[in-house]
PyMOL Python script that loads the backbone (N, CA, C, O; Angstrom):
from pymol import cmd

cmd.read_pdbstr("""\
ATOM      1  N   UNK A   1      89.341 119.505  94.928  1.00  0.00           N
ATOM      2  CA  UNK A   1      90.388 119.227  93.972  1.00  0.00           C
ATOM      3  C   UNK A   1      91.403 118.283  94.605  1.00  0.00           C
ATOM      4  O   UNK A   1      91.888 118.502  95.715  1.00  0.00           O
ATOM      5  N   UNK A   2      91.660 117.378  93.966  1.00  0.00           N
ATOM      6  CA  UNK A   2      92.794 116.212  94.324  1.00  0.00           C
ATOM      7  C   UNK A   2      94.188 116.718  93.596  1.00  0.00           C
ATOM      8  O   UNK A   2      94.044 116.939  92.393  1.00  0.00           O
ATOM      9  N   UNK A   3      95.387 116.916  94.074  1.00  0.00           N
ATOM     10  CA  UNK A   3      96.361 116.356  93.877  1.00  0.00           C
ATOM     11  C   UNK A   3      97.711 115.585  94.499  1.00  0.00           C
ATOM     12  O   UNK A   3      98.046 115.537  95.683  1.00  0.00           O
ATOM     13  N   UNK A   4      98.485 114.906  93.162  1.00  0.00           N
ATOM     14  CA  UNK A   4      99.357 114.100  94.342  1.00  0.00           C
ATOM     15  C   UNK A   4     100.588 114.432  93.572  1.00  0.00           C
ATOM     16  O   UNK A   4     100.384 115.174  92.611  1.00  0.00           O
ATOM     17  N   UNK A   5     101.801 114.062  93.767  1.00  0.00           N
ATOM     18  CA  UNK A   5     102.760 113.920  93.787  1.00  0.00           C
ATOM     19  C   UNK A   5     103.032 112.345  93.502  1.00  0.00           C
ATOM     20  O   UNK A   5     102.687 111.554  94.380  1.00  0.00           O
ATOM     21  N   UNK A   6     103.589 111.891  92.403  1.00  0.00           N
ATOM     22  CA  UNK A   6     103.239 110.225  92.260  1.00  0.00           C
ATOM     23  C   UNK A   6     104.695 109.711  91.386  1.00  0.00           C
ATOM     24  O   UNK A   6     104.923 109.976  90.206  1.00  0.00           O
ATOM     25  N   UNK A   7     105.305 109.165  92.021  1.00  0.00           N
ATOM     26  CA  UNK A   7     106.780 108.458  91.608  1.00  0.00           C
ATOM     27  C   UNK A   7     106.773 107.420  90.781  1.00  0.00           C
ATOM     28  O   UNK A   7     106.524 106.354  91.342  1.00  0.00           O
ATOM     29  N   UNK A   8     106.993 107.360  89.443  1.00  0.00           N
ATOM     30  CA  UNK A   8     106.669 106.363  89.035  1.00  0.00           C
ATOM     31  C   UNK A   8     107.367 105.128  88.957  1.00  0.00           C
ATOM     32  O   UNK A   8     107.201 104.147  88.232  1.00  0.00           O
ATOM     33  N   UNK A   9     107.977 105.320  89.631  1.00  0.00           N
ATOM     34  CA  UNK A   9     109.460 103.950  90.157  1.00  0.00           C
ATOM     35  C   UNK A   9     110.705 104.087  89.206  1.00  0.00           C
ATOM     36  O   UNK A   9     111.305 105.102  88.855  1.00  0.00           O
ATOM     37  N   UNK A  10     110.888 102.938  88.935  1.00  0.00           N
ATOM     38  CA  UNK A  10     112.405 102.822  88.374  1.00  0.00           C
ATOM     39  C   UNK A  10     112.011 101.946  87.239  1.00  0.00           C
ATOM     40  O   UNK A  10     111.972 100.719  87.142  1.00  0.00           O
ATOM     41  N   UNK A  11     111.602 103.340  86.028  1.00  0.00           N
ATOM     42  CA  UNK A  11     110.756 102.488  84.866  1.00  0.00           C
ATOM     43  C   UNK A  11     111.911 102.461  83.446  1.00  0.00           C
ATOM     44  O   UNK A  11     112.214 103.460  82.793  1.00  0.00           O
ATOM     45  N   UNK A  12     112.372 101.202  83.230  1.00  0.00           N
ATOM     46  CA  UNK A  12     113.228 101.405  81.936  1.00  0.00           C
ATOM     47  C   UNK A  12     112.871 101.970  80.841  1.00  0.00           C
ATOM     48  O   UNK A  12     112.210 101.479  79.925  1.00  0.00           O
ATOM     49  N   UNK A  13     113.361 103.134  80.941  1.00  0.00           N
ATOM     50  CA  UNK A  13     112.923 104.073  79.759  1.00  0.00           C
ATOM     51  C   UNK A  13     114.135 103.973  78.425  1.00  0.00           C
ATOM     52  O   UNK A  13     115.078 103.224  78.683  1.00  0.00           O
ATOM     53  N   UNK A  14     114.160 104.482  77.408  1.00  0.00           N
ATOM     54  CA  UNK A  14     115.043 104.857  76.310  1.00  0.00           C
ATOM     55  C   UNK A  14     116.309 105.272  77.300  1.00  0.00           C
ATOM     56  O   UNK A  14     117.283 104.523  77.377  1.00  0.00           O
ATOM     57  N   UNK A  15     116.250 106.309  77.929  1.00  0.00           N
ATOM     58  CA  UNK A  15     117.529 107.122  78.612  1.00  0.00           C
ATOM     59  C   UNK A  15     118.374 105.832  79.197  1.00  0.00           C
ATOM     60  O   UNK A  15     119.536 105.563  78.889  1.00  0.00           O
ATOM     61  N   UNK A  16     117.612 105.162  80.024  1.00  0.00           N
ATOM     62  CA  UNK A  16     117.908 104.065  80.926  1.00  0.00           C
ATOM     63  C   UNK A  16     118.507 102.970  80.166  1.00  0.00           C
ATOM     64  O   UNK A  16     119.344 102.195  80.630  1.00  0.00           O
ATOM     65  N   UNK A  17     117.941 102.934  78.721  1.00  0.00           N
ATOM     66  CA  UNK A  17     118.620 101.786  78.070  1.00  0.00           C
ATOM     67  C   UNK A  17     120.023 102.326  77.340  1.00  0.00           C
ATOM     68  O   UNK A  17     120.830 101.537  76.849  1.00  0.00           O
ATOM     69  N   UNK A  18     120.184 103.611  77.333  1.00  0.00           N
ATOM     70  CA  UNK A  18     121.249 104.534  77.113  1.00  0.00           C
ATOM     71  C   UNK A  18     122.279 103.879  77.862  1.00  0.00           C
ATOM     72  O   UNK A  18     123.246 103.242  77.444  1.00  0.00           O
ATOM     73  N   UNK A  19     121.823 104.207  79.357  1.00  0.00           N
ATOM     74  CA  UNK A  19     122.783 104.041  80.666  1.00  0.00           C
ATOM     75  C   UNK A  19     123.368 102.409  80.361  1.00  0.00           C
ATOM     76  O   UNK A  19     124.588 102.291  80.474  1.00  0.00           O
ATOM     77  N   UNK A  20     122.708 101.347  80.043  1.00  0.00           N
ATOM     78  CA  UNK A  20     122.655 100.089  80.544  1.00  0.00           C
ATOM     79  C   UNK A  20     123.906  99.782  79.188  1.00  0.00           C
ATOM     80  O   UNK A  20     124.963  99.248  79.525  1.00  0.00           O
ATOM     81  N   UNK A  21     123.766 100.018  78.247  1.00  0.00           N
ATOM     82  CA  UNK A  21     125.135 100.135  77.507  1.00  0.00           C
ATOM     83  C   UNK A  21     126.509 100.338  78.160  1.00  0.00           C
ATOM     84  O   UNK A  21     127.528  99.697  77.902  1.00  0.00           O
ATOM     85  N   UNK A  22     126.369 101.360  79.070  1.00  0.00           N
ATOM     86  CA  UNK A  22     128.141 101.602  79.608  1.00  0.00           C
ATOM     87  C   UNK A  22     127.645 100.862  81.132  1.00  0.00           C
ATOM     88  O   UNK A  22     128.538 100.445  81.868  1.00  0.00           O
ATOM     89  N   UNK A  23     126.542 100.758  81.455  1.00  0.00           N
ATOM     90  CA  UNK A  23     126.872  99.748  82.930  1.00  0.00           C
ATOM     91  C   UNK A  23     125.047  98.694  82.886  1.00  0.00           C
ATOM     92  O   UNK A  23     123.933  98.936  83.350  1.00  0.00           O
ATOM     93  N   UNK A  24     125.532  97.741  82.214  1.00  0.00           N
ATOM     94  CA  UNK A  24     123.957  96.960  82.417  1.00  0.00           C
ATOM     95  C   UNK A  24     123.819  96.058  83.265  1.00  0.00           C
ATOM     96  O   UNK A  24     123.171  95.088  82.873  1.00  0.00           O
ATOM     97  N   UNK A  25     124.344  96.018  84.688  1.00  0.00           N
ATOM     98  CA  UNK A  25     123.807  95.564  85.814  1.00  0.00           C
ATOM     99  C   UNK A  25     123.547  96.513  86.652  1.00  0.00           C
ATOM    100  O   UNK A  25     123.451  96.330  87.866  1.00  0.00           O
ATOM    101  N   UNK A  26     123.405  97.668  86.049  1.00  0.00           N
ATOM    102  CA  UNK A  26     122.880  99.117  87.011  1.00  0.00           C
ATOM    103  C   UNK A  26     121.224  98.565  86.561  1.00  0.00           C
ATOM    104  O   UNK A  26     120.338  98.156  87.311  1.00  0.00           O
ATOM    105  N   UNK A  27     121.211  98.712  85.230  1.00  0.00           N
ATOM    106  CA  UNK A  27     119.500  98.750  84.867  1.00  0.00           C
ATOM    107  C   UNK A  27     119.160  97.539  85.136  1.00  0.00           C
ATOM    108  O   UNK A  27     117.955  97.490  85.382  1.00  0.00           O
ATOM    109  N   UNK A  28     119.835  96.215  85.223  1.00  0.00           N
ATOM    110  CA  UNK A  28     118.855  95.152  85.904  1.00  0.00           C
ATOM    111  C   UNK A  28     118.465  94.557  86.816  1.00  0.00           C
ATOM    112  O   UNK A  28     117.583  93.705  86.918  1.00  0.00           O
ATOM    113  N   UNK A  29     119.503  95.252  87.911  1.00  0.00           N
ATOM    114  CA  UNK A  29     118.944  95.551  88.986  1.00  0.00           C
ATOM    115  C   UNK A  29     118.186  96.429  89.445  1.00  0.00           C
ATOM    116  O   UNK A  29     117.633  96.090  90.492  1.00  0.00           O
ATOM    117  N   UNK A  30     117.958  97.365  89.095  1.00  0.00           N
ATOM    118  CA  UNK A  30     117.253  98.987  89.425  1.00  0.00           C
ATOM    119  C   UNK A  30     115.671  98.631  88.598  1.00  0.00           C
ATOM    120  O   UNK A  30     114.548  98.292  88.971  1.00  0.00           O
ATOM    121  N   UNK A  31     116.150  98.847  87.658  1.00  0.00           N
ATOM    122  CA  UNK A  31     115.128  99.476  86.613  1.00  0.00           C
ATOM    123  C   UNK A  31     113.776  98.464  85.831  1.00  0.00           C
ATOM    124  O   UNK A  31     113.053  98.468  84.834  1.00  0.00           O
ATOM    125  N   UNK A  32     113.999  97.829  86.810  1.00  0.00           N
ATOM    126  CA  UNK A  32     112.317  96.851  86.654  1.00  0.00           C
ATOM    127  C   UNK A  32     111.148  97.019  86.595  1.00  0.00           C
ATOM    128  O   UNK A  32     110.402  96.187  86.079  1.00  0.00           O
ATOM    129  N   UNK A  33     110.777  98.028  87.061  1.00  0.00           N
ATOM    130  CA  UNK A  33     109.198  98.606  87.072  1.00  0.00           C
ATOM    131  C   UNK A  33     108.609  98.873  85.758  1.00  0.00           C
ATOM    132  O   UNK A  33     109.434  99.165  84.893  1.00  0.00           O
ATOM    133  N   UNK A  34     107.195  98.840  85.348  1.00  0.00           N
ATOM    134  CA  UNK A  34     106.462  98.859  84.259  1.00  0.00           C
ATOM    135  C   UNK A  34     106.234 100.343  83.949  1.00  0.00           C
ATOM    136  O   UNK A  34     106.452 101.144  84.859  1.00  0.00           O
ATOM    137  N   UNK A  35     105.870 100.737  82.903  1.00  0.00           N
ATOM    138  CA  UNK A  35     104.712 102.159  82.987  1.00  0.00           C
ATOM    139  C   UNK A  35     103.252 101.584  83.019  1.00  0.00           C
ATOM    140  O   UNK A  35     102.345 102.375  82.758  1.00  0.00           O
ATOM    141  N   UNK A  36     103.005 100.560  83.252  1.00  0.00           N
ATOM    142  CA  UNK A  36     101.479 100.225  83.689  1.00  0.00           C
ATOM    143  C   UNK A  36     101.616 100.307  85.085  1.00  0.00           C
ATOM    144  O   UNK A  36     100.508 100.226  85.615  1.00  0.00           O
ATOM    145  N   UNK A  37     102.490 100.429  85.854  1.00  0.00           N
ATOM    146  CA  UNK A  37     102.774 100.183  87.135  1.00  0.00           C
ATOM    147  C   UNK A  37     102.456 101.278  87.853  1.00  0.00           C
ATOM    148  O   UNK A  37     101.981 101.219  88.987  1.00  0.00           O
ATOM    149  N   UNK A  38     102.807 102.779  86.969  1.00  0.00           N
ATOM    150  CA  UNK A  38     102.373 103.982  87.064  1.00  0.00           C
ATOM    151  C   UNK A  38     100.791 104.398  86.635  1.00  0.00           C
ATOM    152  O   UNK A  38     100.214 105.408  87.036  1.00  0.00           O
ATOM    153  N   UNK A  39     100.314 103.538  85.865  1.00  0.00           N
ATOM    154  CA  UNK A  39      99.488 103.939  85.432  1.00  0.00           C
ATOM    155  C   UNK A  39      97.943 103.542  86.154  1.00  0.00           C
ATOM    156  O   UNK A  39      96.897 104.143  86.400  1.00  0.00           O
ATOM    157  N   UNK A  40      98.481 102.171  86.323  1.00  0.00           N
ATOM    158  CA  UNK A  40      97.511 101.536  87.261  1.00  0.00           C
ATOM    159  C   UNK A  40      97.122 102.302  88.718  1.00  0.00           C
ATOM    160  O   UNK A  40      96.028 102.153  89.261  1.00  0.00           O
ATOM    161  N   UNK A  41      98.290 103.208  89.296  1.00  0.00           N
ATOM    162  CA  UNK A  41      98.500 103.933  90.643  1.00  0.00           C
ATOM    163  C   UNK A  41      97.687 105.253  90.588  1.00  0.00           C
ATOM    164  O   UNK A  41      96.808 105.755  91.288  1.00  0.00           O
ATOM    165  N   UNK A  42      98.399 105.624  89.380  1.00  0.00           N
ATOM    166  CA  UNK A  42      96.735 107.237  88.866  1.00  0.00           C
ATOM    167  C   UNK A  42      95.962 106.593  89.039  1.00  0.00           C
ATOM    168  O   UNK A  42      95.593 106.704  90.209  1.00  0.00           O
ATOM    169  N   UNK A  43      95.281 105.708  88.369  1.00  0.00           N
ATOM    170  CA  UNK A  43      93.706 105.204  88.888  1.00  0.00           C
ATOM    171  C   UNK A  43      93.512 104.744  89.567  1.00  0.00           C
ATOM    172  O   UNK A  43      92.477 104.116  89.345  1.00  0.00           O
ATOM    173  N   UNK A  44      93.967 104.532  90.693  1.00  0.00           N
ATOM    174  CA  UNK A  44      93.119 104.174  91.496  1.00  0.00           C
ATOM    175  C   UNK A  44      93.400 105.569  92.595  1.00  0.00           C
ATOM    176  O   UNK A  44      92.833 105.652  93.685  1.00  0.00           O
ATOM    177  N   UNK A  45      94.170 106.390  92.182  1.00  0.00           N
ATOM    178  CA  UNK A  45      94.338 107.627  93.270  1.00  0.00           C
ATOM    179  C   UNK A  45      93.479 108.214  93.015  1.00  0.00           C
ATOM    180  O   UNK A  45      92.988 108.875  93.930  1.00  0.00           O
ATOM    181  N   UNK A  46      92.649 108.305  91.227  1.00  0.00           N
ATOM    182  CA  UNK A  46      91.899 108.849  90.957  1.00  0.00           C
ATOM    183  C   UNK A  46      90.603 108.682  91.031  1.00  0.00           C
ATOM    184  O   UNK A  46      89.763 109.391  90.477  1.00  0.00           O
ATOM    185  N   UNK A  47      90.266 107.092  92.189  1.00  0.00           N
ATOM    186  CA  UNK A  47      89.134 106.430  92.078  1.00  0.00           C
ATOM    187  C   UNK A  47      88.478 106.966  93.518  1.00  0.00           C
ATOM    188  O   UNK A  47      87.616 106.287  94.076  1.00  0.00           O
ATOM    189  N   UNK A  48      88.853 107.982  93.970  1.00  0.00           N
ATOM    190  CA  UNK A  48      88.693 108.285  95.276  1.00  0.00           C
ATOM    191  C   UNK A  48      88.976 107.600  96.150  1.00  0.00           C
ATOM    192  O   UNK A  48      89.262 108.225  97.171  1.00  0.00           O
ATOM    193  N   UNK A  49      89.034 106.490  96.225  1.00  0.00           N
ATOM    194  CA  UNK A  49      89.535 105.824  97.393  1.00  0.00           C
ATOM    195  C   UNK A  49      90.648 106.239  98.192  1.00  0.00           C
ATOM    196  O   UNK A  49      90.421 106.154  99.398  1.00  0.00           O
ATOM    197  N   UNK A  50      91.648 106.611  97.918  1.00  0.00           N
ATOM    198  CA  UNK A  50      92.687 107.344  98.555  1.00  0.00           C
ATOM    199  C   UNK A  50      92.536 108.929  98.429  1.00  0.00           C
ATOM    200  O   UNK A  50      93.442 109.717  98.157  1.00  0.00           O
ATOM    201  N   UNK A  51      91.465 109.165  98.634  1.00  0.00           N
ATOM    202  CA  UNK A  51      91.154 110.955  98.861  1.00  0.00           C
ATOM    203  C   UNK A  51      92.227 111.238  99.575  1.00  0.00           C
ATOM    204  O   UNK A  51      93.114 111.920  99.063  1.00  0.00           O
ATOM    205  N   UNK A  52      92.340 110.775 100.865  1.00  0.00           N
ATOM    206  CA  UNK A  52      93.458 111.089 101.996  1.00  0.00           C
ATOM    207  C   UNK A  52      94.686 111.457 101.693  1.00  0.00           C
ATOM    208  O   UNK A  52      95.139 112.503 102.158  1.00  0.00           O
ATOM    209  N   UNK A  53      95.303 110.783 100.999  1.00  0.00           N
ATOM    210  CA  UNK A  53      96.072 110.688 100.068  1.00  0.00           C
ATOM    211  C   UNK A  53      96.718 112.295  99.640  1.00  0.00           C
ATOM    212  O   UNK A  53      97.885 112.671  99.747  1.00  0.00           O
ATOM    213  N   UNK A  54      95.504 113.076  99.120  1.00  0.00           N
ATOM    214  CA  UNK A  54      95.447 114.181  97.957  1.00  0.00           C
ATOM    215  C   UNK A  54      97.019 115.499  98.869  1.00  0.00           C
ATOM    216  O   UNK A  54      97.165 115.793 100.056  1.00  0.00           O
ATOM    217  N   UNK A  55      97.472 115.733  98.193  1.00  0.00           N
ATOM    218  CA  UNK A  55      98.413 116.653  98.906  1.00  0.00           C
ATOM    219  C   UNK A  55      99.919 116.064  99.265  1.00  0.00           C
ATOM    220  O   UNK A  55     100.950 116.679  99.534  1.00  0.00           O
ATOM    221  N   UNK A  56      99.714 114.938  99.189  1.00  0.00           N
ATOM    222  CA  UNK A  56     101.054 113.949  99.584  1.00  0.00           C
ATOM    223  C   UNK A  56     102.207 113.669  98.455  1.00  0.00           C
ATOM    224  O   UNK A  56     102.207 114.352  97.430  1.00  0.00           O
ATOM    225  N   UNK A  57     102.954 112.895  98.614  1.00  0.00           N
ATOM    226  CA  UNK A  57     103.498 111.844  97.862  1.00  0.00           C
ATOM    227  C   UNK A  57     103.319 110.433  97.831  1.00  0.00           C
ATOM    228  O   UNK A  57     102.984 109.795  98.829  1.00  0.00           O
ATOM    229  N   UNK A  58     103.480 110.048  96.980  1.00  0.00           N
ATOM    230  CA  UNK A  58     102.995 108.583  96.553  1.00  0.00           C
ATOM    231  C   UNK A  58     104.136 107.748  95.400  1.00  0.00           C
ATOM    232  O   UNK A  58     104.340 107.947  94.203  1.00  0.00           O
ATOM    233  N   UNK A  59     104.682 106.841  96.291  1.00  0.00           N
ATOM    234  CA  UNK A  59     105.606 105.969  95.433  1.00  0.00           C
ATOM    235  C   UNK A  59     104.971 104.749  94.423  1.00  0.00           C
ATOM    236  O   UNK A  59     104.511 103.781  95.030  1.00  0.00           O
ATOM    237  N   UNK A  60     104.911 104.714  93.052  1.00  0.00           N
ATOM    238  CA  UNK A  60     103.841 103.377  92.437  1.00  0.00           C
ATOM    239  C   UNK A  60     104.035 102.404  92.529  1.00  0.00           C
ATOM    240  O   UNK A  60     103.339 101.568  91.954  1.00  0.00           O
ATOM    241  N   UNK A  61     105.064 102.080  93.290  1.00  0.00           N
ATOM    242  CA  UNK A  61     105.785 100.493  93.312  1.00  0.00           C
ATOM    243  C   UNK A  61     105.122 100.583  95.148  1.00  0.00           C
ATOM    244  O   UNK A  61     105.555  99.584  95.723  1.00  0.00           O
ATOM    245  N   UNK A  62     104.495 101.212  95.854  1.00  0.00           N
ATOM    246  CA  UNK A  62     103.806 100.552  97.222  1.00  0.00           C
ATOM    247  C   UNK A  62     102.483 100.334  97.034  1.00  0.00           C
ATOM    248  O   UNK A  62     101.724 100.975  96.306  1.00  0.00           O
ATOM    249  N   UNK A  63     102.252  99.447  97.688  1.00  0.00           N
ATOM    250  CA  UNK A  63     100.988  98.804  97.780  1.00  0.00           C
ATOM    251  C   UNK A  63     100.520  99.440  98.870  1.00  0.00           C
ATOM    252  O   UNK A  63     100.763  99.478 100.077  1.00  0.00           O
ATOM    253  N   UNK A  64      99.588 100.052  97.900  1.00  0.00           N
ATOM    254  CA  UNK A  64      97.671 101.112  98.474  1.00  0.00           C
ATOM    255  C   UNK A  64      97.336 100.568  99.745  1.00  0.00           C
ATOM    256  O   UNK A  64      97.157 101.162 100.808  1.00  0.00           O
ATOM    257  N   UNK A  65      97.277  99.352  99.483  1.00  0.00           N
ATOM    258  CA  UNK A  65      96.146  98.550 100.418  1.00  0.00           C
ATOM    259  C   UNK A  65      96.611  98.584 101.773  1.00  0.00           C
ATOM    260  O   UNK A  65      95.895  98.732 102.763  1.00  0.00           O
ATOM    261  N   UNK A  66      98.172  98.400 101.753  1.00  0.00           N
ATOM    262  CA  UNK A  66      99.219  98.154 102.921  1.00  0.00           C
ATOM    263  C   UNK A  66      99.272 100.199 103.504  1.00  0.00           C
ATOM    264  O   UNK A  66      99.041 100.621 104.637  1.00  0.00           O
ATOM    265  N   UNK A  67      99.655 101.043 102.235  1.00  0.00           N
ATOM    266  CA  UNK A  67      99.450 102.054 103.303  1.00  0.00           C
ATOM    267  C   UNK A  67      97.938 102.556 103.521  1.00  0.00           C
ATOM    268  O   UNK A  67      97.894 103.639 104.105  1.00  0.00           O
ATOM    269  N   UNK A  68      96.710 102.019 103.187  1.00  0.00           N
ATOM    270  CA  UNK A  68      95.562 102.270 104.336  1.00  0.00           C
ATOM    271  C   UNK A  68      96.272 101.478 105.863  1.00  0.00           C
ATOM    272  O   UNK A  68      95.503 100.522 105.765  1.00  0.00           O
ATOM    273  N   UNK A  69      96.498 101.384 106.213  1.00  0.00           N
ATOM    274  CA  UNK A  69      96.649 100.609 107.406  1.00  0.00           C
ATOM    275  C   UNK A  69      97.717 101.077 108.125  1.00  0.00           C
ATOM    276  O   UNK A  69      98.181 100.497 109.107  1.00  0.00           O
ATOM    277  N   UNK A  70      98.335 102.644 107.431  1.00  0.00           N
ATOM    278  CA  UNK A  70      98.901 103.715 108.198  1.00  0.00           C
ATOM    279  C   UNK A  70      98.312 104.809 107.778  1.00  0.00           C
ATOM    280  O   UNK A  70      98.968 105.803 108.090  1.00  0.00           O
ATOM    281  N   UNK A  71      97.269 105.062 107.154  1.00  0.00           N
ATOM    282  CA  UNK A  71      96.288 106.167 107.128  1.00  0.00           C
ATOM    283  C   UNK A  71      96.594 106.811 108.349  1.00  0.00           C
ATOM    284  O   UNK A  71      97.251 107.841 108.201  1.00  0.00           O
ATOM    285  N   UNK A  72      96.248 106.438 109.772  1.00  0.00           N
ATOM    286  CA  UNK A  72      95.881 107.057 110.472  1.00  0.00           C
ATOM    287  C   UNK A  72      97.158 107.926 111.439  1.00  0.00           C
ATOM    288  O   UNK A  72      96.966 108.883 112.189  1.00  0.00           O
ATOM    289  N   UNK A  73      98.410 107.271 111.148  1.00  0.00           N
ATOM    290  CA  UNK A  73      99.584 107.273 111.447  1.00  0.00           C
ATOM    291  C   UNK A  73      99.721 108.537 110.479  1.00  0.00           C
ATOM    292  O   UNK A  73      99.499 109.651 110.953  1.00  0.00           O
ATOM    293  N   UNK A  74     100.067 108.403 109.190  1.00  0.00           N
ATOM    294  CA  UNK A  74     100.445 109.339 107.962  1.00  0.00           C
ATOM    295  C   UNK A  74      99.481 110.706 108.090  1.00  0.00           C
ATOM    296  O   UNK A  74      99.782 111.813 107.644  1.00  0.00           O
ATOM    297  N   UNK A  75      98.308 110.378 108.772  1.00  0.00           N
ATOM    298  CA  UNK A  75      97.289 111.709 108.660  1.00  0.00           C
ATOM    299  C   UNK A  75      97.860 112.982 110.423  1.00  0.00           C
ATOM    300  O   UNK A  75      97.933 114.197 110.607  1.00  0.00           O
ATOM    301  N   UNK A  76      98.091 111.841 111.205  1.00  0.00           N
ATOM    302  CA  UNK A  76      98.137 112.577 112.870  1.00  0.00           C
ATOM    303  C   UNK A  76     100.010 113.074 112.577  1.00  0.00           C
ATOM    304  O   UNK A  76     100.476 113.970 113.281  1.00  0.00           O
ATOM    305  N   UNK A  77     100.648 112.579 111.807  1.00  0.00           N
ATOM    306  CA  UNK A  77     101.604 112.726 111.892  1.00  0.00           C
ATOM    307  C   UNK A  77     102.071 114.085 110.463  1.00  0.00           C
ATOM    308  O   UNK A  77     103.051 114.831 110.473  1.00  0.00           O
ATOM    309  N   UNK A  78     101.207 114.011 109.622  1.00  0.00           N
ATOM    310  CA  UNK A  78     101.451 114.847 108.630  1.00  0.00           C
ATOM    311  C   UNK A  78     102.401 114.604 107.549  1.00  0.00           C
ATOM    312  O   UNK A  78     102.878 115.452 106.794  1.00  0.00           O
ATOM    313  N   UNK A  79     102.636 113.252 107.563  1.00  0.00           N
ATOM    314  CA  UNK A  79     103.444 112.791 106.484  1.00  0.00           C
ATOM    315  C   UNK A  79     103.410 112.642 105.248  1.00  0.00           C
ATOM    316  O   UNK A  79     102.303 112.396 104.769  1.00  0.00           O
ATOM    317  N   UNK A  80     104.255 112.710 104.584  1.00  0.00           N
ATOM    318  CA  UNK A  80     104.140 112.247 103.166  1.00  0.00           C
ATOM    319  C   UNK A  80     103.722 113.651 102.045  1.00  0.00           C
ATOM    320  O   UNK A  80     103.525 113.585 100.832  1.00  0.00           O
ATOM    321  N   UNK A  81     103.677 114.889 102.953  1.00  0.00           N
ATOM    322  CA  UNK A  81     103.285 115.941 102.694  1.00  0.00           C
ATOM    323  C   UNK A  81     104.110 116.647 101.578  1.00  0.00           C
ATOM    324  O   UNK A  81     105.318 116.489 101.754  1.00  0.00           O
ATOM    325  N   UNK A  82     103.791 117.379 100.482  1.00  0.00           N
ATOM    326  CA  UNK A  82     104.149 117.890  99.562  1.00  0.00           C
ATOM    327  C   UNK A  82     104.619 119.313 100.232  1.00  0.00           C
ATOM    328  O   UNK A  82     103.649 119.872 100.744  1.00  0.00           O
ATOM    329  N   UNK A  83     105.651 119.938 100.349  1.00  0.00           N
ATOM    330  CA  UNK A  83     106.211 121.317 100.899  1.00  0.00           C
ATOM    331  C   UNK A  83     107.018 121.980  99.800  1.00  0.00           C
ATOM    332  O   UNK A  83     108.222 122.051 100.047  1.00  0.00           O
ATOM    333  N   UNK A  84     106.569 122.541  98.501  1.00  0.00           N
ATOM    334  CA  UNK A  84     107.035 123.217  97.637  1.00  0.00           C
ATOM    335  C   UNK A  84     106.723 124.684  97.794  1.00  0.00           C
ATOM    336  O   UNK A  84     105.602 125.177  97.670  1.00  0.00           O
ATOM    337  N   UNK A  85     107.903 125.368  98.098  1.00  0.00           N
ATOM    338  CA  UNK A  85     107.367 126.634  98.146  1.00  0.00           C
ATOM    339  C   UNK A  85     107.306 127.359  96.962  1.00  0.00           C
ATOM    340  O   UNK A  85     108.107 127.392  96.028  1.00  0.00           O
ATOM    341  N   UNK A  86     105.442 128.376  97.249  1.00  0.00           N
ATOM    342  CA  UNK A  86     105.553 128.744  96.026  1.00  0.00           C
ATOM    343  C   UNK A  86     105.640 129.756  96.226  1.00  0.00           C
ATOM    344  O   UNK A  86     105.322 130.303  97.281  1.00  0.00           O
ATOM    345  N   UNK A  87     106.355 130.557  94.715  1.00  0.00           N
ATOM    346  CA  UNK A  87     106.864 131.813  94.398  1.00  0.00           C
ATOM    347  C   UNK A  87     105.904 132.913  94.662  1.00  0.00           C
ATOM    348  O   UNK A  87     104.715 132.683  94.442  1.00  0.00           O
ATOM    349  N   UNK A  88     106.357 134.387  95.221  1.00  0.00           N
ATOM    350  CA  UNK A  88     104.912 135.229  95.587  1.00  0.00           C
ATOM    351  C   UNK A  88     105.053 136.234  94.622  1.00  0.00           C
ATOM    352  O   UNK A  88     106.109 136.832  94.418  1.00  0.00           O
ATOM    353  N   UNK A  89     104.124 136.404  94.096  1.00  0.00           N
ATOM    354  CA  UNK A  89     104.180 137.854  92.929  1.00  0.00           C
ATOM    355  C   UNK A  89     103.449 138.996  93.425  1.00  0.00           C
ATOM    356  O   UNK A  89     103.397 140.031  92.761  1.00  0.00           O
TER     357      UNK A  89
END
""", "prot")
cmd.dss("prot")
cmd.show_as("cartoon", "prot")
cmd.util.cbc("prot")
cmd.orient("prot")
């Protein structure tokens, strides 16, 4: 079983266009990211290629390709790790 934890950046949503009314150089600087931007990042987390990945966090605005090339760093080091504690019944 795969899961991740996956950020979908700083996507101008309705709320955001709320905000940009009382301050709109907050949202045009910030709030650039797509929801394809998110969407594109599930698939390919979901393409196995980033198995390694599974258990972590994952920001959609970094480029995949760039963190294989701390795989090995992120794996010996234990980073990026999801630590939610869960409730015991």
């Amino acid at each position: 079983m795969k899961s991740f934890s996956v950020s979908p950046g700083a996507v101008k949503t309705d709320f955001v266009l709320g905000l940009m009314d009382h301050d709109p150089v907050l949202g045009q600087s910030r709030f650039i990211d797509t929801p394809g931007l998110s969407a594109w990042t599930q698939v390919r987390l979901t393409s196995g290629t980033e198995d390694w990945l599974s258990g972590r966090f994952v920001e959609s605005g970094w480029d995949l390709d760039e963190i294989q090339i701390y795989k090995q760093s992120i794996l010996e080091t234990n980073s990026l790790k999801n630590r939610l504690a869960m409730p015991s019944f």
